[in-house]
MARTORZA-366701 format. One record per residue (C-alpha): chain; x, y, z. Coordinates in steps of 0.5 Angstrom, whole numbers, plus 500, padded with zeros to 3 digits. Example, Ala and Ser with C-alpha at 12.3 -4.5 7.8 and 13.67 -1.06 7.14 Angstrom:
% residues 2
A | 525 | 491 | 516
A | 527 | 498 | 514
***
This chain:
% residues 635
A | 413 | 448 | 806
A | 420 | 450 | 804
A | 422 | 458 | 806
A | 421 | 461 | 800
A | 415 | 467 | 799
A | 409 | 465 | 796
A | 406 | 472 | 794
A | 399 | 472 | 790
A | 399 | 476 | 783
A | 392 | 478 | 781
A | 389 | 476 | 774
A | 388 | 480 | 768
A | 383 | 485 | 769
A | 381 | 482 | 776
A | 386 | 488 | 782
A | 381 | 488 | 786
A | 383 | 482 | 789
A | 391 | 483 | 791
A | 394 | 492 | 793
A | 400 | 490 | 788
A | 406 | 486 | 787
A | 412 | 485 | 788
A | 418 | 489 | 786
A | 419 | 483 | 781
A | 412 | 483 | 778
A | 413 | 490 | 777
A | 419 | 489 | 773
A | 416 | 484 | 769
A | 411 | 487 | 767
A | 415 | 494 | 765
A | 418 | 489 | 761
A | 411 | 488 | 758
A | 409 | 495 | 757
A | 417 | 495 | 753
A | 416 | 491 | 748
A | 409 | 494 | 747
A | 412 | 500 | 745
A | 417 | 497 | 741
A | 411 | 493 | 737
A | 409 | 494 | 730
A | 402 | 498 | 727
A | 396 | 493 | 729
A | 396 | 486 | 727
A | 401 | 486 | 722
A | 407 | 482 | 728
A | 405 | 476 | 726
A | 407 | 469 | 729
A | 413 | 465 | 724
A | 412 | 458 | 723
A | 406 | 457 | 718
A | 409 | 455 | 712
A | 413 | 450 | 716
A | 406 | 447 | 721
A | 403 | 446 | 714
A | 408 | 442 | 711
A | 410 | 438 | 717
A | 403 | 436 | 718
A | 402 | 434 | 710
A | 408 | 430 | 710
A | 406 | 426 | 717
A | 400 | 424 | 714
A | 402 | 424 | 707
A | 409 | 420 | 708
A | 407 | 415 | 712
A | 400 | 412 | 708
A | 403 | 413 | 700
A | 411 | 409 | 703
A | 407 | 404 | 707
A | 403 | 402 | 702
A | 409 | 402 | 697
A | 412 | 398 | 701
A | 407 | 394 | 702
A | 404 | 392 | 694
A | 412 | 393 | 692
A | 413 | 386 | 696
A | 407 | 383 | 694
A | 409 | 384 | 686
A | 416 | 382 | 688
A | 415 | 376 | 691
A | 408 | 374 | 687
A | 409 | 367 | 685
A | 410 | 366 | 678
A | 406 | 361 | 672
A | 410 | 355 | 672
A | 408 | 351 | 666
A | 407 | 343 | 665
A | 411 | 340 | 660
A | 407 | 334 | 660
A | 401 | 332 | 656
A | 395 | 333 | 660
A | 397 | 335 | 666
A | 394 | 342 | 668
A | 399 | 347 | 669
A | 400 | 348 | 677
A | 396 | 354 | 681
A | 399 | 360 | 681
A | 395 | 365 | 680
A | 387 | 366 | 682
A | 383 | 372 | 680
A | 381 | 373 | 687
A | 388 | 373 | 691
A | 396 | 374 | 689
A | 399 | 368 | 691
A | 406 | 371 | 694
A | 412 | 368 | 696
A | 412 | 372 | 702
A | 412 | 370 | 710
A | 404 | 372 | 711
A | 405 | 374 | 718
A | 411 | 379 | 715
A | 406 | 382 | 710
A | 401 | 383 | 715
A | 405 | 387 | 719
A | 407 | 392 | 714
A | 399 | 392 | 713
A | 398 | 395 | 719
A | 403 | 400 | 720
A | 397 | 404 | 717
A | 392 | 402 | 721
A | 397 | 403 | 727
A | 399 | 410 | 724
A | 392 | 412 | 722
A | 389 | 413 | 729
A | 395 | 418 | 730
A | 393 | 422 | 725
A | 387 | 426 | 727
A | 390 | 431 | 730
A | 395 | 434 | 725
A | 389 | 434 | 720
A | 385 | 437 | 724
A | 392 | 442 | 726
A | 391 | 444 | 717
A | 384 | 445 | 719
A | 385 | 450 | 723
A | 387 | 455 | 719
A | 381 | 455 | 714
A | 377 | 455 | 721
A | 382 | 461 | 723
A | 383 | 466 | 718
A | 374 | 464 | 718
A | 373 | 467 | 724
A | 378 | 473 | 722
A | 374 | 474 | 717
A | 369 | 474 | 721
A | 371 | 479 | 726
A | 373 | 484 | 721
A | 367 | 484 | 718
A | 363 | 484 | 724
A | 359 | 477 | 722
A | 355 | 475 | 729
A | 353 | 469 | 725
A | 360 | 466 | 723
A | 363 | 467 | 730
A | 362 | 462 | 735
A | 359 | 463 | 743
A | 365 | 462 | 749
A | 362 | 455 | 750
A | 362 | 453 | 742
A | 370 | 456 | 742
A | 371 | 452 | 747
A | 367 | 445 | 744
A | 371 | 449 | 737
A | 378 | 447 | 741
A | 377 | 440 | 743
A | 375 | 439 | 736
A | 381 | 442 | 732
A | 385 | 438 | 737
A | 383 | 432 | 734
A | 379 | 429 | 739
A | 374 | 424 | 737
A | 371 | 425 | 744
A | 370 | 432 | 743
A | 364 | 430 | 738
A | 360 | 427 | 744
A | 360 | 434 | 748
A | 359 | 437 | 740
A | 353 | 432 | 740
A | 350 | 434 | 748
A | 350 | 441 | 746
A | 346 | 439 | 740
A | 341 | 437 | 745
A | 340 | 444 | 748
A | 333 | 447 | 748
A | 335 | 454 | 748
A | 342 | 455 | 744
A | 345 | 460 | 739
A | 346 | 458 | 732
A | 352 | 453 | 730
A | 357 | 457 | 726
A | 359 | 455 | 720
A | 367 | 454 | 722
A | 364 | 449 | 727
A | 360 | 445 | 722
A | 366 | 444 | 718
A | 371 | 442 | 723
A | 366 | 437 | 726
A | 365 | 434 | 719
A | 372 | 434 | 717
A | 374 | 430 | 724
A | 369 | 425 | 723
A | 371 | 424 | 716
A | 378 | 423 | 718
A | 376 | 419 | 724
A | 372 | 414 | 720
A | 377 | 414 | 715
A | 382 | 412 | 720
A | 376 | 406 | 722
A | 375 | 404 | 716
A | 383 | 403 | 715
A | 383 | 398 | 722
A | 376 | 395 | 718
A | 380 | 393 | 712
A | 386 | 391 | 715
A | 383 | 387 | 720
A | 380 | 384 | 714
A | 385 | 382 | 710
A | 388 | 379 | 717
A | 382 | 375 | 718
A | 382 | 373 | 710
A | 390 | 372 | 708
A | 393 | 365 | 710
A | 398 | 361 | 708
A | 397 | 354 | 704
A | 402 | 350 | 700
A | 402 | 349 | 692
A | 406 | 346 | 687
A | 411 | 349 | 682
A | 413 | 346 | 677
A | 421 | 345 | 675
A | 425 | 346 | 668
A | 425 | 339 | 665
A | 431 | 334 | 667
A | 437 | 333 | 662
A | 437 | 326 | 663
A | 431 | 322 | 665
A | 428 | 316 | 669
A | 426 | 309 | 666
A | 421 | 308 | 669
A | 417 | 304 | 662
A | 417 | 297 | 661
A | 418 | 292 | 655
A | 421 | 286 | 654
A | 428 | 285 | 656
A | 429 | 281 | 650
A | 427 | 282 | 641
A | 426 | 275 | 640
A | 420 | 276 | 646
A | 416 | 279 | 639
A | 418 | 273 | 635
A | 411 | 269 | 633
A | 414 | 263 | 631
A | 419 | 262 | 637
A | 418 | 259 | 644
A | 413 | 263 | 650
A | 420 | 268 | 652
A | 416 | 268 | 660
A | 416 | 260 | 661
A | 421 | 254 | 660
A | 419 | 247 | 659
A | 424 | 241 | 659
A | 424 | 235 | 663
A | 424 | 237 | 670
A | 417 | 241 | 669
A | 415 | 248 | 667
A | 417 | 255 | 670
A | 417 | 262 | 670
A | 424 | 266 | 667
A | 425 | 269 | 673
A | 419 | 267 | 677
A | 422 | 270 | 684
A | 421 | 277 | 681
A | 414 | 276 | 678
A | 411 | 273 | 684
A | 414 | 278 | 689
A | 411 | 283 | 683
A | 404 | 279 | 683
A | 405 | 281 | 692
A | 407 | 288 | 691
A | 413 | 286 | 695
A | 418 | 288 | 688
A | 424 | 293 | 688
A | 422 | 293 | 680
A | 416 | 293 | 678
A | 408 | 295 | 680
A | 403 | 293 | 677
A | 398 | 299 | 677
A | 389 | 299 | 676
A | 387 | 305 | 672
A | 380 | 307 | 669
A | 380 | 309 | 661
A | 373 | 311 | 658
A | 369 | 307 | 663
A | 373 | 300 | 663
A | 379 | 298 | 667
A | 386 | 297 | 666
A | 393 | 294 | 669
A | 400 | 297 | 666
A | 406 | 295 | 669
A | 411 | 301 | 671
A | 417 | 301 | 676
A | 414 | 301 | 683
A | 419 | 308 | 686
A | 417 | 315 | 683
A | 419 | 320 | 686
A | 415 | 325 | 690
A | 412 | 330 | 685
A | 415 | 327 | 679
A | 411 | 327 | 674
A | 413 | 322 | 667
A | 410 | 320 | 660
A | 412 | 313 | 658
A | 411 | 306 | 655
A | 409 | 299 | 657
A | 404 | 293 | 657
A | 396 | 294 | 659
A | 391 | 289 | 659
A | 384 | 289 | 660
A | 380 | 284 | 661
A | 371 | 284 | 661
A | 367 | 278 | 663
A | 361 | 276 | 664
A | 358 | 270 | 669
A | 355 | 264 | 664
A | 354 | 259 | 669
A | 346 | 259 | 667
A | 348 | 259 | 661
A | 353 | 253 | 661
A | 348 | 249 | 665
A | 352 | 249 | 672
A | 348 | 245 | 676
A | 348 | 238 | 681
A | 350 | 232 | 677
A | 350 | 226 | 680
A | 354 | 223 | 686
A | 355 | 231 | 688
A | 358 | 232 | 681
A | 357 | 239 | 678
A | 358 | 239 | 671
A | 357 | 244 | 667
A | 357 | 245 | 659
A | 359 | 251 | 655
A | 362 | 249 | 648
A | 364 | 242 | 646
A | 371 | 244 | 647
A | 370 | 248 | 654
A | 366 | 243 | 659
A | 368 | 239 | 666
A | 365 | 239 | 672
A | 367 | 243 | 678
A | 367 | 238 | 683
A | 371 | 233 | 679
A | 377 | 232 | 684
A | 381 | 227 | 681
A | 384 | 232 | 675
A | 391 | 232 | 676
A | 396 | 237 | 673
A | 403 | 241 | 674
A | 398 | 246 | 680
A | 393 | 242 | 683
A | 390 | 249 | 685
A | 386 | 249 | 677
A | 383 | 243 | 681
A | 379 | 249 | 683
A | 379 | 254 | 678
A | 383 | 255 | 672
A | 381 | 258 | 665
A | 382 | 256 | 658
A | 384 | 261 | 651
A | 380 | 261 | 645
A | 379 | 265 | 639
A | 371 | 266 | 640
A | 368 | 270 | 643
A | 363 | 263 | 644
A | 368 | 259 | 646
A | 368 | 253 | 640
A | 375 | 254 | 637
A | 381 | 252 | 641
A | 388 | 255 | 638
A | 390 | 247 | 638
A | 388 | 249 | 630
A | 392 | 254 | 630
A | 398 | 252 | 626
A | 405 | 254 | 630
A | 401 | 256 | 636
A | 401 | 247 | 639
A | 407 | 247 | 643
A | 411 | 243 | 648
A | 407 | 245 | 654
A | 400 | 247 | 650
A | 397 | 251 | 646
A | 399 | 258 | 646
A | 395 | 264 | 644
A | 397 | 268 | 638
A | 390 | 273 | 638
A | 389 | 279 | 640
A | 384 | 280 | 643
A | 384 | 272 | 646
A | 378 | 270 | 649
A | 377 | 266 | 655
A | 372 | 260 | 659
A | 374 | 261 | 666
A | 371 | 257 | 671
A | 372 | 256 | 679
A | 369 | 253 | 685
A | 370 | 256 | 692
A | 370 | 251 | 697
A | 367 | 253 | 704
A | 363 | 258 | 702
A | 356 | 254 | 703
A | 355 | 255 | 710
A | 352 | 263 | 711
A | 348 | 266 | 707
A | 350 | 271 | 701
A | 347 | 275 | 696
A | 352 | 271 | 691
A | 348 | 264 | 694
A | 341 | 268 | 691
A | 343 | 269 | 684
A | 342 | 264 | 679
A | 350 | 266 | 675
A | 353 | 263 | 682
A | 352 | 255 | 684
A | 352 | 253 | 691
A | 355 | 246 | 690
A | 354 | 239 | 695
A | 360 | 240 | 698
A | 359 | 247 | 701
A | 362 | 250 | 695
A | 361 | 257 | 691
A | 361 | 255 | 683
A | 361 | 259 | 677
A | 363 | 261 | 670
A | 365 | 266 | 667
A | 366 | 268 | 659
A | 372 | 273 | 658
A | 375 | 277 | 653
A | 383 | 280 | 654
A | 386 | 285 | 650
A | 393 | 287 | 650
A | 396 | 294 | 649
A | 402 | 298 | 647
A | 401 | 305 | 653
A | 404 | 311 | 652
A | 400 | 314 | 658
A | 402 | 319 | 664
A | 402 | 318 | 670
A | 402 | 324 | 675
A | 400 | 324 | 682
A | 397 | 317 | 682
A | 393 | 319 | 676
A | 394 | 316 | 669
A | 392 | 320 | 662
A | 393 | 315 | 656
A | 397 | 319 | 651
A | 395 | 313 | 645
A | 393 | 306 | 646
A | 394 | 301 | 640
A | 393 | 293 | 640
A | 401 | 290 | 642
A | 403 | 285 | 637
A | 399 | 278 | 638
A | 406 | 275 | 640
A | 407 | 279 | 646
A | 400 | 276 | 648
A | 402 | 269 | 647
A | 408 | 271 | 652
A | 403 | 275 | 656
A | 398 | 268 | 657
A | 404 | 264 | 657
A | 403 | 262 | 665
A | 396 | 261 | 664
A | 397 | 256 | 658
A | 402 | 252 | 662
A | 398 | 251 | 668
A | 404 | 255 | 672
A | 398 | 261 | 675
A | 394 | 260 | 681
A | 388 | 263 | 679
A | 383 | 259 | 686
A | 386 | 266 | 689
A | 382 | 270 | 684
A | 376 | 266 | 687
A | 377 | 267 | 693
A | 379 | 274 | 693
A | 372 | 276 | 689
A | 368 | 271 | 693
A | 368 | 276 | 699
A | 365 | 281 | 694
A | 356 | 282 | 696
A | 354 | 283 | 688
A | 355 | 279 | 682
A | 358 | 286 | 678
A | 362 | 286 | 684
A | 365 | 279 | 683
A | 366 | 280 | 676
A | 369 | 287 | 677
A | 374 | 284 | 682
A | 376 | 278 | 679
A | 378 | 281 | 672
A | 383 | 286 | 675
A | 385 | 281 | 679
A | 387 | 278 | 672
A | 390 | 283 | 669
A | 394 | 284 | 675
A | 396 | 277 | 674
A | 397 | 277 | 667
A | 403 | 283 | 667
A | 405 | 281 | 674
A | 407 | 274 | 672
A | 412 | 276 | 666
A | 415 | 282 | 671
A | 421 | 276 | 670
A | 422 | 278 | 663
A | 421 | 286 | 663
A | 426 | 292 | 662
A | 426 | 298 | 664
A | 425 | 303 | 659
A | 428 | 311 | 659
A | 422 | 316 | 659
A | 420 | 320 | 653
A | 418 | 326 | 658
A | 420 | 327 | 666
A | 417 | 333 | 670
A | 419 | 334 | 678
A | 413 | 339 | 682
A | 416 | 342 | 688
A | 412 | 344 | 693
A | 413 | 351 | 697
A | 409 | 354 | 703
A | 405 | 361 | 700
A | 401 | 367 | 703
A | 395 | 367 | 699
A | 393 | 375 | 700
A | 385 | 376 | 697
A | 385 | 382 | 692
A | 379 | 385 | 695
A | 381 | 386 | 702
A | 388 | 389 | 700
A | 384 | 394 | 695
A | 380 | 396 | 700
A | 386 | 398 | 705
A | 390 | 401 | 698
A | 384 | 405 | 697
A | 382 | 407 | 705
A | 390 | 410 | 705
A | 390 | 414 | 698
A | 384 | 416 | 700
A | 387 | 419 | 707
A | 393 | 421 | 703
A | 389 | 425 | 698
A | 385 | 428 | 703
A | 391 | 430 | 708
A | 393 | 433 | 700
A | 386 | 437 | 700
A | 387 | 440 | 708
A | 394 | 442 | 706
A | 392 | 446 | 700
A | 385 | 449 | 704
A | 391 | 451 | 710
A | 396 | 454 | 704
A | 389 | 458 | 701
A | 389 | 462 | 707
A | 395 | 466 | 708
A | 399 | 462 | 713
A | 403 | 468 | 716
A | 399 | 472 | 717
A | 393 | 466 | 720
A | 398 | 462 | 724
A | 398 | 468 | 729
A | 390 | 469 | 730
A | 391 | 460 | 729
A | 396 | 460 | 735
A | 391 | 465 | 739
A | 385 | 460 | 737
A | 388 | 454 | 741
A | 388 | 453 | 748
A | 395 | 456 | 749
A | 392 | 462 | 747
A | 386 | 463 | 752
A | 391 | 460 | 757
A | 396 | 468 | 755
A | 388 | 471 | 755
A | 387 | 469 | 762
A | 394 | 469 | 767
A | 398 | 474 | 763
A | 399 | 481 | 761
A | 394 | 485 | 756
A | 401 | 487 | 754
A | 404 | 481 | 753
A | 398 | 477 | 750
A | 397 | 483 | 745
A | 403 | 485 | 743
A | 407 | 483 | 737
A | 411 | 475 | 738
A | 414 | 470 | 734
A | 412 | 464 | 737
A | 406 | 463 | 742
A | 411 | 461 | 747
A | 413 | 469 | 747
A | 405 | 471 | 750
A | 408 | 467 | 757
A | 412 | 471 | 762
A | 415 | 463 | 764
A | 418 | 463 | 758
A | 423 | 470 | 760
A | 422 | 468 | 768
A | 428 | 463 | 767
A | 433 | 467 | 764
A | 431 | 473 | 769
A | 431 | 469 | 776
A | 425 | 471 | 777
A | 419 | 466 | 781
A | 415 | 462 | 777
A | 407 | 464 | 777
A | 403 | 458 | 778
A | 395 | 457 | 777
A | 391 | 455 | 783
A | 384 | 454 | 784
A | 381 | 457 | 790
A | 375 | 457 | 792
A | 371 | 463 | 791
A | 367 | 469 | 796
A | 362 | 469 | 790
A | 360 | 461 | 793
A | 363 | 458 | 786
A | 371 | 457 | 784
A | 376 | 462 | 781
A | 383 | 461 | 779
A | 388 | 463 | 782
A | 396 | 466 | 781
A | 401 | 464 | 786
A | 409 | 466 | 785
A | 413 | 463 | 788
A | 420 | 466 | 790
A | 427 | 463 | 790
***
């Protein structure tokens, strides 16, 4: 311990404890009694600052909730993602809007933080609500005390539950709840119920706004949606015709097939059988289903990812049904399997010894007809016999189609149970089928691997004679449709595969002869990364953050009601700085007239007299119990 002298000062009220003071105490307290005689009539000296407390408490609660939730919705309106439209036929317009949430082009953690600047700024908020409280609370115990109402006044021990309440303390409700619990106590005044009311109030608001922003935490997210551009300038070709207008000419020679002396071939083979692989850099054939049937077009086989386009090209549709029953598919003699459809569609599918330009439609191949029963040929049709066999000018054109799938005897198959299927002496799989195919001019949209036809018209019946054309001239290998729907476990399932199979063939092995043709629409969609916000959540926290400034509003205008000049005086003494200048300093000093609660403290002149600080200790006392103490110590 240093040299300087410690001298104890007795408390207000309590001289029996110490004979005197220093000289310095002395003198300080002679500066009391000064000022007290200088002080104004009683209860007219007021403590400044009121008005200003008010504000600042009102603009600290108010400013806060009303500017970040400005900021808040002012982002979320700015940045909302705007409605783009389709501008193709049948496509929907791309989500952009939910009646549920805002989709904002926005980061969603960015927005989220702004969201919970209130949770984070209401929890400091209690305490400068109950602060305008405290005026109300003030000016009711004044009140009160002039009017000598016991029953509005609080105990000692209420005072003090009183002063943890206004301070803002939510822990302070505990001791209010425990003192409830008491047997014998005195009425809880009214001030007192309204403090606690108006505390649990703004602490359960200030929950109910972390609640809500947890919420729209735990419920916003991030998702990518498409938005649809402005139309291009200028457009793709990604429709197909013929490369060639003498293609449509009826009397002229099939434009997809050449026959000369040195045998038959495809114009521009390579890229009908590389389109037939889908290997081509040109062309594609695609399957879709229109009004339960399917089809095949012929389109370009590089679209851009997110590109939508309407345009025109070929399709077919091909629908058949097994007839082998019906044609009398059965075992002949010496392991024959004839069969017997019409007197111009017959043979037998085990006849090795065919011979042709493919040896392939040894084992299957089709012939054309202009009946659905298979009795009329086009060699009849006058123009339609040509170098290379008789071409197909129908639309639609009607199709016997035969096959035999050698080795597939050896197993068992539900194909071999059915009676439209003929397991063959030579462990083959037989059968018939009787199709019908149709040639159309599309006009369709294609978006997203979907197709919407636009219309659908009949093509010319010369586009299906340059079509079938391969077909006529034996040039097609048709035994790989039957192999490929052999591995099918129904007869649908075998039919439905060797018809799109067809289709297929039909448009891929013309791709030689096809040209690109410029879109009549074109439609890019470019995806983008959103913050989904859900409506529900994000009002709630508005309404929550209204509501706290609306009631920071109510407490200000209660605080204003009373008088702040004249309450800010009682209000200051009613806090724990006002007991604390009640207990340790002067009744001069604590009574007389101040401006600001700092002048009820000795420390406050201390400093500018050079005189020691007191301290308050707690000593034991002589009583048994414990006491507090002054001590000075002196420079």
């Amino acid at each position: 311990m240093d040299a300087r002298t410690i001298t104890r000062k007795p408390l207000p009220g309590r001289m029996d404890q110490v004979d005197a003071s220093n000289d310095k105490n002395i003198s300080l307290q002679e500066a009391d009694a000064s000022k007290s005689n200088r002080s104004s009539p009683p209860g007219q000296a007021n403590i400044q600052g009121g008005t200003q407390d008010i504000l600042t408490s009102l603009a600290v609660i108010v400013i806060p909730m009303f500017a970040f939730t400005a900021v808040l919705l002012g982002l979320i309106m700015h940045y909302q993602v705007p409605q783009t439209h389709s501008a193709l036929p049948g496509v929907s317009d791309p989500l952009a809007r939910e009646s549920s949430a805002f989709l904002v082009d926005f980061s969603a953690s960015r927005l989220l933080t702004v969201a919970s600047w209130t949770s984070t700024v209401s929890a400091l908020l209690p305490s400068f609500a109950m602060l305008l409280y405290s005026y109300p609370v003030s000016r009711s115990i004044l009140n009160a005390s002039k009017d000598r109402n016991v029953e509005n006044l609080p105990t000692p021990y209420q005072l003090s539950l009183l002063l943890g309440v206004l301070s803002g303390s939510v822990g302070s409700l505990w001791s209010w709840l425990k003192y409830r619990g008491w047997t014998q106590r005195d009425r809880v005044p009214d001030v007192a119920k309204g403090s606690i009311m108006w505390l649990l109030s703004v602490s359960a608001l200030g929950y109910l706004i972390i609640i809500a922003d947890t919420w729209l935490h735990v419920t916003t997210s991030t998702e990518l949606i498409l938005q649809a551009l402005p139309t291009p300038h200028s457009v793709s070709t990604f429709g197909r015709g013929f490369y060639s207008s003498n293609c449509g000419n009826q009397e002229s020679y099939p434009c997809s097939v050449t026959t000369g002396s040195h045998g038959t071939g495809l114009i521009y083979g390579p890229e009908g059988f590389k389109t037939l692989a889908n290997t081509s850099s040109q062309n594609r054939v695609l399957p879709f289903q229109y009004q339960g049937q399917l089809y095949s077009l012929i389109t370009t086989p590089d679209v851009p990812q997110g590109t939508g386009y309407q345009a025109q090209t070929f399709a077919v549709n091909t629908q058949c049904t097994l007839i082998s029953h019906e044609c009398g598919l059965n075992m002949g003699p010496a392991g024959s399997t004839p069969f017997n459809c019409s007197a111009e569609f017959f043979g037998d599918l085990t006849d090795f010894s065919i011979t042709s330009t493919n040896p392939s439609w040894g084992l299957a191949g089709v012939e054309f007809f202009q009946d659905p029963d298979l009795t009329a040929n086009f060699s009849t049709v006058k123009g339609a016999t040509m170098l290379g066999g008789s071409f197909t000018p129908a639309n639609p054109v009607y199709i016997g189609a035969y096959g035999l799938v050698p080795g597939y005897g050896g197993g068992s198959s539900p194909l071999l149970n059915s009676t439209d299927f003929y397991p063959t002496q030579t462990q083959g799989l037989g059968f018939i089928l009787g199709c019908n195919m149709t040639v159309y001019d599309l006009d369709f949209v294609l978006y997203n691997g979907n197709v919407s036809v636009q219309q659908m018209t009949l093509s010319n019946t010369s586009v299906v004679k340059v079509l079938t054309a391969p077909f006529v001239t034996k040039l097609a290998n048709i035994a790989n449709l039957a192999q490929s729907a052999a591995g099918e476990d129904t007869p649908s399932a075998f039919v439905e595969s060797w018809t799109t199979g067809f289709s297929t063939m039909v448009l891929a092995l013309s791709a030689g002869i096809m040209s690109p043709r410029a879109n009549i629409m074109e439609q890019k969609r470019t995806p983008m990364l959103i913050a989904r916000i859900p409506k529900a959540p994000l009002i709630a926290l508005v309404f929550l953050n209204l509501i706290y400034a609306v009631g920071g509003v109510a407490l200000a205008v209660l605080a204003a009601r009373t008088g702040a000049s004249e309450t800010k005086s009682v209000k200051e003494r009613v806090s724990v700085a006002g007991l604390a200048a009640k207990c340790f300093e002067s009744t001069d000093r604590f009574e007389g007239p101040s401006e600001d609660i700092t002048d009820l403290f000795t420390e406050k002149q201390v400093a500018a007299t050079g005189h020691g600080f007191s301290k308050v200790s707690i000593v034991a006392s002589e009583r048994g119990g414990w006491r507090y103490d002054l001590i000075t110590r002196d420079h």
